[in-house]
C-alpha positions in Angstrom: 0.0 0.0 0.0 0.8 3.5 -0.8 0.2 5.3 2.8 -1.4 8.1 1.1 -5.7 6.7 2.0 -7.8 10.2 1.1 -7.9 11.5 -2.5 -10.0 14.5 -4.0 -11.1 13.6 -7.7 -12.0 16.7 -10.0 -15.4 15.6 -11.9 -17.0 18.9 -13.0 -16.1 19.0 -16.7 -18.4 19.2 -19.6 -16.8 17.4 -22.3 -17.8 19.8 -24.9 -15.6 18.0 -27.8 -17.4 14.6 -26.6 -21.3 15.8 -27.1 -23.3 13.9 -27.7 -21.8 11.8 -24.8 -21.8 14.3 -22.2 -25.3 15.7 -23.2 -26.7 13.8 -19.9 -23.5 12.9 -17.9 -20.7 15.0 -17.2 -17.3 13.7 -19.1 -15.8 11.3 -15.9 -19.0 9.2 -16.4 -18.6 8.4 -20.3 -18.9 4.8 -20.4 -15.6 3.0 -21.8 -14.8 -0.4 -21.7 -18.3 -1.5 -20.1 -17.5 1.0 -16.9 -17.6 5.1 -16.3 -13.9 6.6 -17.2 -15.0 7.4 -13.4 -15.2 3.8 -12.2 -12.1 2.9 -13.7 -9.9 5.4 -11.6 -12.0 4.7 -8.0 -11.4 0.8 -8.6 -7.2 2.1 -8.9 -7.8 4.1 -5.8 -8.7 1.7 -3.7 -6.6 -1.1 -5.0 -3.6 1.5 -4.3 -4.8 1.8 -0.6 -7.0 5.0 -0.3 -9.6 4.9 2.5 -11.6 8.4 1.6 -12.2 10.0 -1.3 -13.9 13.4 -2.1 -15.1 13.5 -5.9 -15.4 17.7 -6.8 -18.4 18.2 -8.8 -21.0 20.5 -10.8 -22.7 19.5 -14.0 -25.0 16.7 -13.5 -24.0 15.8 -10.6 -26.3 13.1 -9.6 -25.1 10.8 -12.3 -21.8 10.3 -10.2 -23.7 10.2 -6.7 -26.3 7.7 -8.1 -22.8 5.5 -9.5 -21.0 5.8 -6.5 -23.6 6.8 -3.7 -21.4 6.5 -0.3 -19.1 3.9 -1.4 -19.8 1.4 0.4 -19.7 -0.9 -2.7 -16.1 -0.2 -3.2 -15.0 -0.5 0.3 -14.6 3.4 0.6 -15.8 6.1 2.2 -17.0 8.2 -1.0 -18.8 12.0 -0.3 -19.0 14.6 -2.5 -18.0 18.3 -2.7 -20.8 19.9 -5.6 -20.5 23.6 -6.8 -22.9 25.8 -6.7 -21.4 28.2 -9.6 -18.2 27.1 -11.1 -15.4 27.6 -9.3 -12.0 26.0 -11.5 -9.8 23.2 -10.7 -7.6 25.1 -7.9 -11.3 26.6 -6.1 -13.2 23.0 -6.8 -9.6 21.6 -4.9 -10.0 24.2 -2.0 -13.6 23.2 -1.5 -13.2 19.7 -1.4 -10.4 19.6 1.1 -12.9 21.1 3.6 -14.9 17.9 3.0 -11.8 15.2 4.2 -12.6 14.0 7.6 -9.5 11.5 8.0 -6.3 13.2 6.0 -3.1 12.4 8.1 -0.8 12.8 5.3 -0.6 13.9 2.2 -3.9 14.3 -0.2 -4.0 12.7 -3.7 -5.7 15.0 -6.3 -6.5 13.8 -9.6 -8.7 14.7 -12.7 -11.8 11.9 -13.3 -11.3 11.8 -16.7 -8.2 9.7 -17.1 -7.0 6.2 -16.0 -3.5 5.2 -15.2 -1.8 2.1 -13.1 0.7 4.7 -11.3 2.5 3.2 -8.1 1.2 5.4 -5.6 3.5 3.8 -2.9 6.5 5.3 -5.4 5.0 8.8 -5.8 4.7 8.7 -2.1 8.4 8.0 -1.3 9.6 10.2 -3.8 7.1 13.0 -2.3 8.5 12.1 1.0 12.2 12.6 0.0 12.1 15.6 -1.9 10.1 17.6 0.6 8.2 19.7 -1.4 4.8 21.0 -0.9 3.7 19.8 -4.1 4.5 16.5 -6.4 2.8 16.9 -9.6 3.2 13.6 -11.9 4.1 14.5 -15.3 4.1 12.3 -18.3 5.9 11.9 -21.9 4.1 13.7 -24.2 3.4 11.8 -27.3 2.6 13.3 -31.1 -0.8 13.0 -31.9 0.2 12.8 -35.9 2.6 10.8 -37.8 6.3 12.2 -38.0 8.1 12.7 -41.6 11.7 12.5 -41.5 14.0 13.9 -44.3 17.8 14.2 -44.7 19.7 17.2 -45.8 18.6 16.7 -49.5 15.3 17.1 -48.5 14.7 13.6 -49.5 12.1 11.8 -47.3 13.7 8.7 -45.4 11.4 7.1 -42.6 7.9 8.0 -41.2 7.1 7.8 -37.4 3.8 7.0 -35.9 2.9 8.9 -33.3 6.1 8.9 -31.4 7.5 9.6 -28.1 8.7 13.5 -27.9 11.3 14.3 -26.0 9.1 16.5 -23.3 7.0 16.1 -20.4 3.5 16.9 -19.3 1.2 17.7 -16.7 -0.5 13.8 -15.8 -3.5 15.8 -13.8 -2.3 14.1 -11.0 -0.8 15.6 -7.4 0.6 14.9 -3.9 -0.2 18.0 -1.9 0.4 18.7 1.7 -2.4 19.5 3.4 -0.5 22.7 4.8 -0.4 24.4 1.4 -4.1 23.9 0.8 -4.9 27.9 2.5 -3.0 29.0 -0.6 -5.2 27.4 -3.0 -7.3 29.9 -4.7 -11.1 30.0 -3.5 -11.7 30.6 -7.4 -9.5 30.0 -10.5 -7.0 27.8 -11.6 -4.2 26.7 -9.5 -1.7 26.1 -12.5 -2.3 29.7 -13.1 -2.8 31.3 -9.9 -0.7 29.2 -8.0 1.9 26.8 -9.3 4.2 29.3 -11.1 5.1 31.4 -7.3 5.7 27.2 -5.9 7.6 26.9 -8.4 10.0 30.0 -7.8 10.0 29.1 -4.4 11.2 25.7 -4.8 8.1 23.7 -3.5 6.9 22.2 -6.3 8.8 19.0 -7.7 8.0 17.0 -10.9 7.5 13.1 -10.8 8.2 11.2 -14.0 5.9 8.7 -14.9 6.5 6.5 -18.2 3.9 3.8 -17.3 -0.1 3.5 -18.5 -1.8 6.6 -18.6 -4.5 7.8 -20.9 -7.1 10.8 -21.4 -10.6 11.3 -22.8 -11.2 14.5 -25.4 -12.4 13.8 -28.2 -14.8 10.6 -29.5 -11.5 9.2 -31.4 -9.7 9.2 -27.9 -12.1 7.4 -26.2 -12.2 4.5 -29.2 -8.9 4.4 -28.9 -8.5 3.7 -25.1 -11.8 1.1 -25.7 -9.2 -0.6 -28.3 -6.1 -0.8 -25.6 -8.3 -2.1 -22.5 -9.5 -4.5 -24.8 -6.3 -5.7 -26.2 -4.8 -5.5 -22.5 -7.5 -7.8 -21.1 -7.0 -10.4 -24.1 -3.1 -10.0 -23.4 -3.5 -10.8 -19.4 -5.9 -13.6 -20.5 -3.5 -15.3 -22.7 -0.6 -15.1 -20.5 -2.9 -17.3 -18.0 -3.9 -20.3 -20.0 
């Protein structure tokens, strides 16, 4: 187990790009691979050891609370944090933190509309070591087209498919000591409002993650992630018989 057991999941988005999908359910709750994106991430949750989890919420709403209800099901302690009027990732944050009735360490915070196998128990120890107030995972970002490669004649000599770039990005995915939540924003974004004076101070850190990690926006993403489950689940059957 990771030691980290409370977790705040950020559930309020629209999915604009994904209507008709989202028309009745906000994005988390698109249905992929016979589950909500949603469902997906709790079940990682608590498989990685967390007790308590806040989900931070706004359009339709009662989709997720009729999913989840308390938690029970899942062996968790699930509640829910809903805004009134928008408030942005780093205010939706702030609000649910003031839900958490048994934090004694540091406080997960990721978006619902991805799924990833990360090692939390390895995001914790790094967390841990570097003593920041802020881990945020970060992942390679990949090309979303094919690359043409030419030499200096301008002749064309191999294509890439979608590779690997040589930079990182934001995974939507945080350790945060409960200490630096009174400088969250009460509205706004905290990459904006926040993150760049951490950063200049030396409190936030970066955790590299090259492992399985996906997001939903647009239809084409989502039939592609349907594809990888899929062909993950036939892999892991195979290597059984």
């Amino acid at each position: 187990m990771s030691g980290i057991t409370t977790a705040i999941v950020l559930a309020g988005g629209r999915g604009e790009r994904l209507r008709p999908l989202t028309s009745d359910r906000p994005k988390p709750m698109i249905v992929v691979y016979n589950y909500p994106l949603l469902h997906h991430s709790v079940v990682w949750l608590r498989r990685s050891g967390i007790k308590e989890i806040v989900i931070s919420c706004g359009y339709r709403h009662e989709v997720i609370e009729e999913h989840f209800q308390d938690g029970r099901r899942f062996d968790l302690k699930i509640t829910y944090s809903i805004e009134e009027t928008p408030l942005g990732r780093g205010g939706g944050i702030k609000l649910a933190s003031q839900s958490l009735t048994k934090a004694s360490g540091p406080i997960l915070v990721i978006n619902g509309d991805m799924i990833t196998d990360l090692p939390l128990k390895e995001l914790a120890a790094f967390h841990t070591g570097a003593k920041c107030s802020i881990t945020m995972v970060t992942v390679p970002l990949k090309s979303p087209y094919g690359i043409v490669e030419s030499d200096n004649d301008n002749n064309v000599v191999s294509f890439r498919e979608k590779p690997t770039l040589p930079y990182w990005i934001n995974a939507g995915v945080y350790l945060i000591d409960k200490e630096v939540l009174k400088e969250f924003p009460d509205k706004g974004d905290h990459e904006e409002l926040l993150f760049p004076r951490l950063a200049q101070e030396h409190r936030l850190k970066s955790f590299s993650f090259d492992g399985f990690w996906r997001t939903i926006d647009t239809a084409k993403d989502l039939a592609d992630l349907q594809s990888e489950l899929e062909a993950l689940k036939s892999a892991r059957l195979s290597d059984r018989s």
